[in-house]
C-alpha positions as CSV (number, residue, x, y, z in Angstrom):
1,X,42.3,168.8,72.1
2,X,42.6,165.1,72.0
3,X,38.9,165.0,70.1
4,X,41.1,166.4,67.2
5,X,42.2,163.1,66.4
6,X,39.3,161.1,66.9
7,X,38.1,159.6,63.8
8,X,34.1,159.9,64.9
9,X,35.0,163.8,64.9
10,X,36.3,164.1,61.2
11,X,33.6,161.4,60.3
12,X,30.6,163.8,61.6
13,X,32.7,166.8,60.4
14,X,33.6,165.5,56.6
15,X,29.8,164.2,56.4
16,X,28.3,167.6,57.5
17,X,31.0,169.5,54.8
18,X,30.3,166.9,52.2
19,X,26.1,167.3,52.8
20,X,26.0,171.1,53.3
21,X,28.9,172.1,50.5
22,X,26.7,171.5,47.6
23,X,23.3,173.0,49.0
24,X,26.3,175.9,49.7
25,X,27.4,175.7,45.8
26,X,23.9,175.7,44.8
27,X,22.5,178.5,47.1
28,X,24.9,180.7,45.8
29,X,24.3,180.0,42.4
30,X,20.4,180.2,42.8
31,X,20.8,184.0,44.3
32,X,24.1,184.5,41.6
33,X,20.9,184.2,39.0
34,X,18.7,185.7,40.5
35,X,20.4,188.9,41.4
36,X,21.7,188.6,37.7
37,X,17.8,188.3,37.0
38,X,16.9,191.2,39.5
39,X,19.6,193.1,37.8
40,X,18.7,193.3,34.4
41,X,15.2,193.9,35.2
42,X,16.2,196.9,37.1
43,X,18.8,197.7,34.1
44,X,15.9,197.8,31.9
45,X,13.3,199.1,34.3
46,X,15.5,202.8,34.5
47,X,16.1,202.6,30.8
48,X,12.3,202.7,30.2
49,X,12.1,205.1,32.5
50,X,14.5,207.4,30.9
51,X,12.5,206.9,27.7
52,X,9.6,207.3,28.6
53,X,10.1,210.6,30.0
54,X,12.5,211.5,27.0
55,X,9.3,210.5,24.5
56,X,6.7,212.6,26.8
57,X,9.2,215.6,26.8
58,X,10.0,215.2,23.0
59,X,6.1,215.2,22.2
60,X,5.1,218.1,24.0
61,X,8.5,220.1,22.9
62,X,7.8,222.5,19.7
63,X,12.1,222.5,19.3
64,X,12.9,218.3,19.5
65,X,16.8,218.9,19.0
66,X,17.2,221.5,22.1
67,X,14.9,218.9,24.2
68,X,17.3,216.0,22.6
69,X,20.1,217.6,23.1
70,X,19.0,218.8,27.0
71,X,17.8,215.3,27.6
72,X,21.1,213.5,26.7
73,X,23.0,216.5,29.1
74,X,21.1,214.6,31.8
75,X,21.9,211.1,30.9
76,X,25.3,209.3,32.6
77,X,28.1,208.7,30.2
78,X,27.0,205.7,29.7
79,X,24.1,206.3,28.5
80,X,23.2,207.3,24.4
81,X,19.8,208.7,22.9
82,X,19.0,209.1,19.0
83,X,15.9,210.0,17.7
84,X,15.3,207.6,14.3
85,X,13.2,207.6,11.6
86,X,12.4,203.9,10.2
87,X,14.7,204.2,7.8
88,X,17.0,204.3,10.9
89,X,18.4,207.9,9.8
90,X,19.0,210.1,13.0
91,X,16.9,213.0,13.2
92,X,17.4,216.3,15.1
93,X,20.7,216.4,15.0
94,X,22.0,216.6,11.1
95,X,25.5,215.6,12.9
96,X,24.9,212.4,13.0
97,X,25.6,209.6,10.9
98,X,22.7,206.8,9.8
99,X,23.0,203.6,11.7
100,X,23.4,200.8,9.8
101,X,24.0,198.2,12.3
102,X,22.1,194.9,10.9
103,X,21.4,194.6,15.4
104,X,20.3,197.6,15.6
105,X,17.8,198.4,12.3
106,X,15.9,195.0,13.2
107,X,15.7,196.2,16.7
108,X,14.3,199.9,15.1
109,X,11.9,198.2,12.5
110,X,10.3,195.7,15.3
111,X,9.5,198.9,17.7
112,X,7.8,200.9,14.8
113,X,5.4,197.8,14.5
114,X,5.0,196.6,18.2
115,X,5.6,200.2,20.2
116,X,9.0,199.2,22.1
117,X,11.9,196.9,21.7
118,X,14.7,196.0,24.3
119,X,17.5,194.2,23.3
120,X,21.0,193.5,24.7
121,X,23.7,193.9,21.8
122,X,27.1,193.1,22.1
123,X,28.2,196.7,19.6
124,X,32.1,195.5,20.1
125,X,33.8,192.3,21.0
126,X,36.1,194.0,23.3
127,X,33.3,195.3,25.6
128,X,30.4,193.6,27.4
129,X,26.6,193.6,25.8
130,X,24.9,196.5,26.0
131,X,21.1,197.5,26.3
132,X,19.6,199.0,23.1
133,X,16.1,200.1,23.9
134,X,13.3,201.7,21.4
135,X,10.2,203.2,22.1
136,X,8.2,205.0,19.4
137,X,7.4,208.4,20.0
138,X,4.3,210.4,18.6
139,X,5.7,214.1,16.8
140,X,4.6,216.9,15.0
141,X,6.7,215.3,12.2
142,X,4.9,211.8,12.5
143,X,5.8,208.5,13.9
144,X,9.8,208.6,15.3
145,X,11.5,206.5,17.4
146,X,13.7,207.3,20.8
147,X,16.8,205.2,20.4
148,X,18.9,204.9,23.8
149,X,22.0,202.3,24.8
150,X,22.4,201.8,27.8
151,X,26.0,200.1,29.3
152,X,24.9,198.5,32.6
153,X,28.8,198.7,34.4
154,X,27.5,200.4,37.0
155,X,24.9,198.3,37.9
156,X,26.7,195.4,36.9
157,X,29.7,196.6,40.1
158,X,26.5,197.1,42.3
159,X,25.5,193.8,40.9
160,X,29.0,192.6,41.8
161,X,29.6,194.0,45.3
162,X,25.9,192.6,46.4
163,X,27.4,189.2,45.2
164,X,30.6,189.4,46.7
165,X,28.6,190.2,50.2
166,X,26.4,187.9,49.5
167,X,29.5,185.1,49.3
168,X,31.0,186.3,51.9
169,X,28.2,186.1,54.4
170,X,27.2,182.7,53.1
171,X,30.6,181.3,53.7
172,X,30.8,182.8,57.1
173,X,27.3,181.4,58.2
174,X,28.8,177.6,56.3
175,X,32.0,178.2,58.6
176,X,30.1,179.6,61.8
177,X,27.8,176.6,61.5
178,X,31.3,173.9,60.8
179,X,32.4,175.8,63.7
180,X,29.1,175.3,66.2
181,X,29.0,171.7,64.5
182,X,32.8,170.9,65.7
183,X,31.9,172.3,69.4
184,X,28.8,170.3,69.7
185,X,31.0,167.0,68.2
186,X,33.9,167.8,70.1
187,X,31.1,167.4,73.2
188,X,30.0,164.2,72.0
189,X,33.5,163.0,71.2
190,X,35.5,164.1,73.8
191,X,33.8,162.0,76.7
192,X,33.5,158.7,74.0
193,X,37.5,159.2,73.9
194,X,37.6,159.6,77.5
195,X,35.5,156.1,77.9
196,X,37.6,154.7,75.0
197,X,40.9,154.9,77.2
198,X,39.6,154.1,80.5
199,X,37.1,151.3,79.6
200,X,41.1,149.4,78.2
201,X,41.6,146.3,80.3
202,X,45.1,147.6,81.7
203,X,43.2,150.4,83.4
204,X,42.1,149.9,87.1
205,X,38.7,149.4,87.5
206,X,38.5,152.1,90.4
207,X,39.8,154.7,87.6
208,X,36.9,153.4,85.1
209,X,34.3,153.2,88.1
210,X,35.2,157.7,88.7
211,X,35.2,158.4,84.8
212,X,32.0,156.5,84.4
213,X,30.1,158.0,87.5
214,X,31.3,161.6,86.5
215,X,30.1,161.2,82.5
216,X,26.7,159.9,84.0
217,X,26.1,163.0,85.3
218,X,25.8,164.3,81.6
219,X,22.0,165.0,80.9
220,X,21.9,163.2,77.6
221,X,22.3,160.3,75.8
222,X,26.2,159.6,76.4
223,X,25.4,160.3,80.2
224,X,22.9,157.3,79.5
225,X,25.0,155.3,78.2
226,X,27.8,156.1,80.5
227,X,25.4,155.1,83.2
228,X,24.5,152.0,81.3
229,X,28.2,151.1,81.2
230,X,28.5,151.5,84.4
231,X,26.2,149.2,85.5
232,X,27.2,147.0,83.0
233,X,30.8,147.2,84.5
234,X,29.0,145.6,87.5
235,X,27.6,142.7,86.0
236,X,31.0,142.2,84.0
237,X,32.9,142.3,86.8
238,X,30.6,139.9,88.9
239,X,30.5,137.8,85.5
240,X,34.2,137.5,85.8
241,X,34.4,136.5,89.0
242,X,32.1,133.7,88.7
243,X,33.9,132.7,85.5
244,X,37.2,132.9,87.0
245,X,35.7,130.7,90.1
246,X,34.2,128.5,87.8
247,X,37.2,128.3,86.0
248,X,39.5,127.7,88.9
249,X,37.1,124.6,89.8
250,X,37.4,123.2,86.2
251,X,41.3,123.5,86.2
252,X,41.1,122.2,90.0
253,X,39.0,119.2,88.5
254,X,41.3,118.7,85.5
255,X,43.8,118.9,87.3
256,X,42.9,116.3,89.8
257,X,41.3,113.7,86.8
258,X,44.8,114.1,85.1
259,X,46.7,113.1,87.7
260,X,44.7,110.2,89.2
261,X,44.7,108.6,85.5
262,X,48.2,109.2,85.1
263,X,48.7,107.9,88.8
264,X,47.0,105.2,87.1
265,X,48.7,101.9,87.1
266,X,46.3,100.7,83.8
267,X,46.5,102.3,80.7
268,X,44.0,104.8,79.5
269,X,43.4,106.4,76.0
270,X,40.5,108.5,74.7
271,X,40.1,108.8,71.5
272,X,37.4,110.4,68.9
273,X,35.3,109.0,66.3
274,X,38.4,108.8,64.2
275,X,40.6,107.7,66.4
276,X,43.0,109.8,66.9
277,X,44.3,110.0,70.4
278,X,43.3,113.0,72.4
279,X,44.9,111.8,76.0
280,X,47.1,109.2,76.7
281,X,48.3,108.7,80.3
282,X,51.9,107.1,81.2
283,X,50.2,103.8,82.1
284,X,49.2,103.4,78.6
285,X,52.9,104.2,77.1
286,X,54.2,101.3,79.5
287,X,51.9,98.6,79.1
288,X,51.2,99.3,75.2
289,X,55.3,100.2,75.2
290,X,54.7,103.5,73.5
291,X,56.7,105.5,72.6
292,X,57.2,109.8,73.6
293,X,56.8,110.4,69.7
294,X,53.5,109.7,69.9
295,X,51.3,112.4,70.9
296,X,47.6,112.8,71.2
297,X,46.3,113.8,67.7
298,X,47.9,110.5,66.3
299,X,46.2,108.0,65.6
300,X,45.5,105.1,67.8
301,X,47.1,102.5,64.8
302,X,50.2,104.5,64.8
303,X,50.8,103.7,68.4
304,X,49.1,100.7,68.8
305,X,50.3,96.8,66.1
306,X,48.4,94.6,67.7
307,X,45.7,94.0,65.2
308,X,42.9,92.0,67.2
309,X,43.2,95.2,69.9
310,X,42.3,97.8,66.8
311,X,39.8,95.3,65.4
312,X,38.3,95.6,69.1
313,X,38.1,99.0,69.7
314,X,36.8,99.9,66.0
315,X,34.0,96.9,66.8
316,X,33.1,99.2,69.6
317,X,32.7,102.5,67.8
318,X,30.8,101.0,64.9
319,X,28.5,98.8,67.4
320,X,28.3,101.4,70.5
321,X,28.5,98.3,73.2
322,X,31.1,98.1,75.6
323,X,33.7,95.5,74.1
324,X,36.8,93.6,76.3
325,X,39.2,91.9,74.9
326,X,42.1,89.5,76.4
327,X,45.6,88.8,74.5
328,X,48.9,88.2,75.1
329,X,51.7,90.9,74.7
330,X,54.8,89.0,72.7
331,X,57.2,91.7,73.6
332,X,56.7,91.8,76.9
333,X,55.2,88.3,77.8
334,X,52.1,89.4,79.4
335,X,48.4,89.3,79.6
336,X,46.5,92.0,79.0
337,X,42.8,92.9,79.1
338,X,41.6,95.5,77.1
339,X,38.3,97.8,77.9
340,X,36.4,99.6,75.2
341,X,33.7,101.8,75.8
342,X,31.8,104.0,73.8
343,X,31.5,107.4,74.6
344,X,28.2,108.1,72.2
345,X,27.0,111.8,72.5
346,X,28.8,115.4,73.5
347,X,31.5,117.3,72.0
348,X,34.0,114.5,73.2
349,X,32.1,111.3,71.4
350,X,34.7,108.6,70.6
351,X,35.5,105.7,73.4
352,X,37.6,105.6,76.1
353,X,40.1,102.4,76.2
354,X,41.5,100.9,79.5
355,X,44.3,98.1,79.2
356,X,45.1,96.6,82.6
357,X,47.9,93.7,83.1
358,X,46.6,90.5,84.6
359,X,50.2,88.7,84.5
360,X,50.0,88.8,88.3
361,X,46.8,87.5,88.2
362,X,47.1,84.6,85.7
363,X,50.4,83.9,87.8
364,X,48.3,83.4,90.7
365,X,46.2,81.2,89.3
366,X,48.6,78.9,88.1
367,X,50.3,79.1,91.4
368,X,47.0,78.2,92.5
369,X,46.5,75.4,90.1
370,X,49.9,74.0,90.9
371,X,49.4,74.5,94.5
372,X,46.0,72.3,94.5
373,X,47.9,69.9,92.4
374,X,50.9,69.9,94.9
375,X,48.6,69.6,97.9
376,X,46.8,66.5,96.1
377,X,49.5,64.6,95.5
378,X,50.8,65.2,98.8
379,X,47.9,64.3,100.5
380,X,47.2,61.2,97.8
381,X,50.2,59.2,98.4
382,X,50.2,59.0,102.3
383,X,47.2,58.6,102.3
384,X,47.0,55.5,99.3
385,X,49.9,54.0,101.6
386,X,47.9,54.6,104.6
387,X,44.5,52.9,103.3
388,X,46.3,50.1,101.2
389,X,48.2,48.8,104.9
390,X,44.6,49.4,106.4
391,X,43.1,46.9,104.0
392,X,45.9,44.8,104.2
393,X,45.4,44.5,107.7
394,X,41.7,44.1,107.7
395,X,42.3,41.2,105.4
396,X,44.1,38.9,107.5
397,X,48.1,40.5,107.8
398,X,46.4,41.9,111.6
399,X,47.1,37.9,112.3
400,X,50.7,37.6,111.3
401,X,52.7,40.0,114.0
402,X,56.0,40.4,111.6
403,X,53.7,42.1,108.7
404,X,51.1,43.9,110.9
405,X,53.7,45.4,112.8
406,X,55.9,46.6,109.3
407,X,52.0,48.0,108.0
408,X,51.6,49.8,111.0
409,X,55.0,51.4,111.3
410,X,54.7,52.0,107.2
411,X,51.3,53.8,108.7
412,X,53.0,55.6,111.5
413,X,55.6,57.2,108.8
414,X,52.7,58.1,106.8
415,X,50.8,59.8,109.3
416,X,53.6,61.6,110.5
417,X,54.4,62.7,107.0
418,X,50.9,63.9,106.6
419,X,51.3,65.8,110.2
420,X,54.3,67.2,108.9
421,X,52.8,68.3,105.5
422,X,50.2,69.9,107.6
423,X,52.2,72.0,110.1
424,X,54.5,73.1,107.0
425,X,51.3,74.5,105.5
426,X,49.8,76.2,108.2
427,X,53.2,77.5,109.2
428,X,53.3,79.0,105.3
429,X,49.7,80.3,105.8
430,X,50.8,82.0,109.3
431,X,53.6,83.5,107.8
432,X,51.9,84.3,104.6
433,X,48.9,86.1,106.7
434,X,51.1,88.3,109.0
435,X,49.8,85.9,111.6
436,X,52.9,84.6,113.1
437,X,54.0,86.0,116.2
438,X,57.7,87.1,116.3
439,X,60.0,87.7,119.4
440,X,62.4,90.2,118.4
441,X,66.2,89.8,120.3
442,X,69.7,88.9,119.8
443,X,69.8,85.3,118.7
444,X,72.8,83.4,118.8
445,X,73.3,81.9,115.3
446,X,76.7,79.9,115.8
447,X,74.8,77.8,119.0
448,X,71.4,77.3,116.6
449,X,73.8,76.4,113.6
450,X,75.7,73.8,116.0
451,X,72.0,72.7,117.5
452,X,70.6,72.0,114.0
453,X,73.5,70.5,112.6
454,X,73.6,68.0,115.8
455,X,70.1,67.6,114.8
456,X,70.4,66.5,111.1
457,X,74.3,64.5,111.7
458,X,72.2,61.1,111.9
459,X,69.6,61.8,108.7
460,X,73.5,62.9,106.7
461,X,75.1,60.1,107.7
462,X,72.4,57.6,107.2
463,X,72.9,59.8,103.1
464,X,77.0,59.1,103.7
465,X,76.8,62.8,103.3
466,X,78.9,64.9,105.5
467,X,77.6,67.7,107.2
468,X,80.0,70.8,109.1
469,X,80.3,74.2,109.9
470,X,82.5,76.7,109.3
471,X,83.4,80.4,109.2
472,X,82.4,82.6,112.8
473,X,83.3,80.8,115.7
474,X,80.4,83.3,117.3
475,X,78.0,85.5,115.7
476,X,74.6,87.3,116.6
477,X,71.7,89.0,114.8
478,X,69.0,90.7,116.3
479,X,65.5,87.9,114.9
480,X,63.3,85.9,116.4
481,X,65.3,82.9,117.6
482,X,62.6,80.2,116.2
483,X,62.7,81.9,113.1
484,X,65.9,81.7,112.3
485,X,65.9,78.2,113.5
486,X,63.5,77.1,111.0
487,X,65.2,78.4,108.5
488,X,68.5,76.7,109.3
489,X,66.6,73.4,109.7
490,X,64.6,74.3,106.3
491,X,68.2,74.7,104.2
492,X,70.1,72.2,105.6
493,X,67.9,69.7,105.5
494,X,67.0,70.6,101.5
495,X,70.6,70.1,101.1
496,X,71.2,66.9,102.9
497,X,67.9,65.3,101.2
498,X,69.4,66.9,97.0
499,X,73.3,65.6,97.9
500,X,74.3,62.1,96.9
501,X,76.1,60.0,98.3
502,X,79.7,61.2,99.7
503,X,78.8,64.3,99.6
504,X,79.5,67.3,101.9
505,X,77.1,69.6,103.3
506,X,78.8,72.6,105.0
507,X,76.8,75.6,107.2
508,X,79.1,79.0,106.8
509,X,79.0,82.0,109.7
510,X,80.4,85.3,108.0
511,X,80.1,88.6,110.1
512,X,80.6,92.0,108.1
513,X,80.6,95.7,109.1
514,X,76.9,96.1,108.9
515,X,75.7,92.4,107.6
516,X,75.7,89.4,109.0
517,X,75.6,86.2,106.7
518,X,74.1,82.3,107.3
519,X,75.1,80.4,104.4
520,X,74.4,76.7,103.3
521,X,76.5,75.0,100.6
522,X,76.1,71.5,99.2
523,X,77.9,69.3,96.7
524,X,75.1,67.9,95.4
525,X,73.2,67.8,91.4
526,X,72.7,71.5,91.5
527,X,69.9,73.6,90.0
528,X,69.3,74.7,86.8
529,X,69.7,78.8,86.0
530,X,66.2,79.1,84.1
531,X,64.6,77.5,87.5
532,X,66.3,79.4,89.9
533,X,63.4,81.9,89.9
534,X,60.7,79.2,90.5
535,X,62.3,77.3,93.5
536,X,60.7,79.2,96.3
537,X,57.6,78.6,95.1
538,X,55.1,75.9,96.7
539,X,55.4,72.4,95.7
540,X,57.5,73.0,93.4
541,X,60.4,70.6,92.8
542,X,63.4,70.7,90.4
543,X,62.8,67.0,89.6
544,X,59.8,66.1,90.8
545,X,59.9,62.1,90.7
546,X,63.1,62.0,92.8
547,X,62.1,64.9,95.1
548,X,58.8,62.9,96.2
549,X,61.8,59.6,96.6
550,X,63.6,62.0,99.4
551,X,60.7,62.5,101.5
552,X,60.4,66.4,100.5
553,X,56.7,68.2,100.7
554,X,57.8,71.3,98.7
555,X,57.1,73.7,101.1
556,X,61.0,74.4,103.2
557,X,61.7,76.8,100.8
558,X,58.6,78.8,100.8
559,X,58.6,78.9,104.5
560,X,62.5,80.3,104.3
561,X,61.6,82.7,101.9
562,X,58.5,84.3,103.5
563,X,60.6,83.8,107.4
564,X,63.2,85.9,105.2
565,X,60.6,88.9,104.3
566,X,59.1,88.6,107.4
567,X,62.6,89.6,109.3
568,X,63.8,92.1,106.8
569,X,66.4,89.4,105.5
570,X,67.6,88.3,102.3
571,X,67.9,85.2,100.5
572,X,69.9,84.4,97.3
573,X,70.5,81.2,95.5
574,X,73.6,80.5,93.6
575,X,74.0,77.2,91.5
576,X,75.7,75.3,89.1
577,X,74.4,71.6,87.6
578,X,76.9,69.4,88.6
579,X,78.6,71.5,91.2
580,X,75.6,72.2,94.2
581,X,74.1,74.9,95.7
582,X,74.8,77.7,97.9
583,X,71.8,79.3,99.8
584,X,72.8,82.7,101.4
585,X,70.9,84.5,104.0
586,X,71.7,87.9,104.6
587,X,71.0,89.6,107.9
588,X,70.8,93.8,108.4
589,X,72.8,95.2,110.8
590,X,69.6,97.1,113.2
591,X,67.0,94.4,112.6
């Protein structure tokens, strides 16, 4: 019974009672009128009858009032004859009284002239119309006229009972036929409800699979379309899949793209036509320094002030050319580059921007710059005291022995300086490379300490600088023995060479739980804090002029510092102008 309150039912239902009422209303009414019609034909019919065998009995009677009074006997009660003159005065029976009804003597007068006359006259208001018929009639007396009334109540409640029948078998075929209608909707409903629930999405598609095979077997048109369903169940389903594979792919893909750009180490922003952001990946927010308020849907000049980088990236919407651009970031004292290119056509049209930080690289090259300029200068002045003895010699000073033999040994320290130059920069370069080969075992640092400081005592004291060691009477780390040599020799001989005169020199051996600790302190000019950072660079001197007076090349530090990384040691630098320096080198307990 759940077709009962399905909406298609009551639709098909109220449309068939709202179409077949009035033709309903209106049948009845057409056979209401005409059995009224058929009725009073009949009505009048009988009454002509009745008179017409009243005149033929009246005419051939030699005694009318016995043949009146014989013919009423046989009349119903409701049912009155008077013979009338035209004068409209009864005749027959003296009894009766002249009829003066104004109805009735216009009826009487227009019968004398055209034969007959049948009229219904309402005689009282309290009581329904009644037939007055007239039909003239032929005597031995002259011209008379028959005059009958005739109340049609029976025929009316024969009249009545037809129509009563006739309403109650139309309204039982209009409610047999609702009836049939509702089966055959109920038919046509019930399986649509039955496809309605199982064709839901939280229904198992085994479930909708049975209901739709078993209303396919229906010879009609929901069987049809039942079948049709089913098969398009199929295609749905193997729609689905493919979507949902496709779809997995495409999230797989997003997925992947999203995390390599925000793996990304440059910044990337895509933005529309408008410019407001619609991705933004964490590269971006560092380089650009932006904050997590911004979201994509802002627009790029709310998270981006630097106006040459908007300028750029609107030149490239407007022109549709790739545009770059290279500034400097104030706040964070880098270079930047900036990318912009156009993304012209398809739903996402707008330009992708790509920042990426060159500080390294602009570093580099003034590394680069200053290591060319290092390198010439400390090839250029050997080698201008080298040729300037050479052509002093040539000249004539090869004759006097006292000033060849002071340009050759000036030539000698040149050439060695120049050797030593050399090995320090291929040393660097074989460190720098991974190139140099290490030999890994416990070194004794107190015996190289002792060996380096015997080493430098005649270079320090030559200086009037004083040169000890203190701390660990013994003390081992696990290196490579020339390693650590070099950078012993590297630091002590940087201090010696940057303490003046009277000065002290001293080479520290700490040992710790898990450390172990070569430190090198001087008395000398010290260092100032803002170059700290740059003293391990190559060629680079604190104080350039008096650095090249000491004999340094600019590279001992370098080499400690890359010997450091190279053994998985530290090396820290603490300094005060006026005070020294104080060089520590920390060795890991394990390597």
């Amino acid at each position: 019974m759940f077709w009962l309150r399905s909406k298609l039912f009551w639709k098909i239902i109220g449309l068939y009672v709202l179409l077949s009422l009035p033709a309903v209303i209106g049948l009845l009414a057409t056979l209401q009128s005409r059995l009224s019609a058929q009725t009073a034909a009949q009505h009048e019919r009988q009454v002509r009858s009745v008179l017409q065998t009243a005149s033929r009995w009246i005419g051939q009677s030699d005694n009318v009032p016995e043949m009146l009074r014989s013919i009423r006997m046989g009349l119903s009660e409701s049912q009155k004859l008077w013979l009338v003159n035209e004068q409209g005065q009864p005749e027959g029976l003296p009894e009766e009284a002249r009829i003066t009804d104004v109805t009735l003597t216009s009826g009487i007068r227009s019968a004398f002239v055209e034969g007959e006359s049948f009229r219904y006259v309402r005689t009282d208001p309290a009581r329904a119309e009644v037939l007055v018929a007239c039909l003239r009639v032929d005597t031995a007396g002259g011209k008379r006229l028959l005059l009958m009334s005739s109340d049609p109540v029976f025929i009316l409640e024969q009249s009545g009972l037809i129509s009563s029948m006739t309403l109650r078998a139309v309204v039982f075929t209009w409610l047999t036929g609702t009836f049939c209608l509702a089966i055959v909707t109920a038919g046509v409903v019930s399986p649509l409800q039955v496809m309605s629930r199982k064709l839901q999405t939280t229904v198992h598609r085994d479930d909708r699979d049975d209901m739709l095979l078993n209303v396919s077997d229906r010879q009609d048109e929901v069987g049809a379309v039942a079948s049709a369903l089913y098969q398009l169940e199929d295609q749905l389903q193997d729609r689905i899949q493919s979507l949902e594979t496709a779809g997995r792919e495409a999230s797989a893909s997003v997925n992947l793209l999203t995390s390599v750009l925000e793996s990304m180490m440059e910044g990337v922003i895509a933005i529309d036509r408008e410019q407001k952001m619609v991705f933004i990946n964490p590269g971006a927010r560092r380089l650009l320094s932006i904050g997590d308020a911004i979201r994509p849907g802002h627009r790029l000049y709310e998270a981006v002030r630097i106006p040459a980088f908007l300028e750029t990236v609107e030149e490239s919407l407007k022109t549709g050319d790739i545009q770059t651009l290279e500034y400097r970031s104030t706040r964070e004292n880098a270079y930047h580059v900036l990318v912009a290119i156009p993304i012209l056509k398809g739903p996402h049209a707008g330009a992708v921007v790509v920042v990426r930080d060159i500080s390294d690289m602009r570093r580099l090259e003034a590394m680069r710059r200053d290591f060319v300029s290092g390198v010439s200068h400390e090839l250029k002045t050997p080698l201008t005291v080298i040729q300037a003895c050479t052509e002093t010699l040539l000249n004539g000073a090869l004759d006097d022995p006292e000033a060849a033999e002071r340009f050759l040994k000036q030539i000698d320290q040149q050439s060695e300086r120049l050797l030593q130059l050399i090995l320090s920069m291929l040393q660097l370069a074989r460190v720098e490379s991974g190139n140099e080969i290490l030999h890994i075992s416990a070194v004794p640092v107190h015996e190289l300490a002792e060996d380096v400081i015997r080493d430098f005592r005649t270079v320090a004291a030559a200086r009037s600088v004083s040169l000890k060691q203190s701390g660990a009477d013994e003390l081992w780390v696990l290196s490579d023995e020339q390693a650590v040599r070099t950078i012993l020799s590297n630091l002590v001989d940087n201090a010696v060479k940057h303490t003046d005169s009277g000065g002290t020199v001293t080479v520290e051996l700490r040992s710790e739980a898990t450390d172990s600790y070569v430190i090198v302190r001087d008395t000398g000019e010290g260092i100032p804090e803002e170059l700290l950072g740059r003293i391990f660079e190559r060629f680079y001197r604190v104080e350039k002029d008096r650095s090249r007076e000491r004999g340094g090349s600019g590279l001992g530090l370098a080499i400690v510092k890359h010997l450091c990384q190279v053994l998985k040691a530290t090396i820290s630098v603490r300094s005060r102008i006026g005070e020294g320096s104080e060089f520590t080198v920390r060795f890991t307990a394990g390597r």
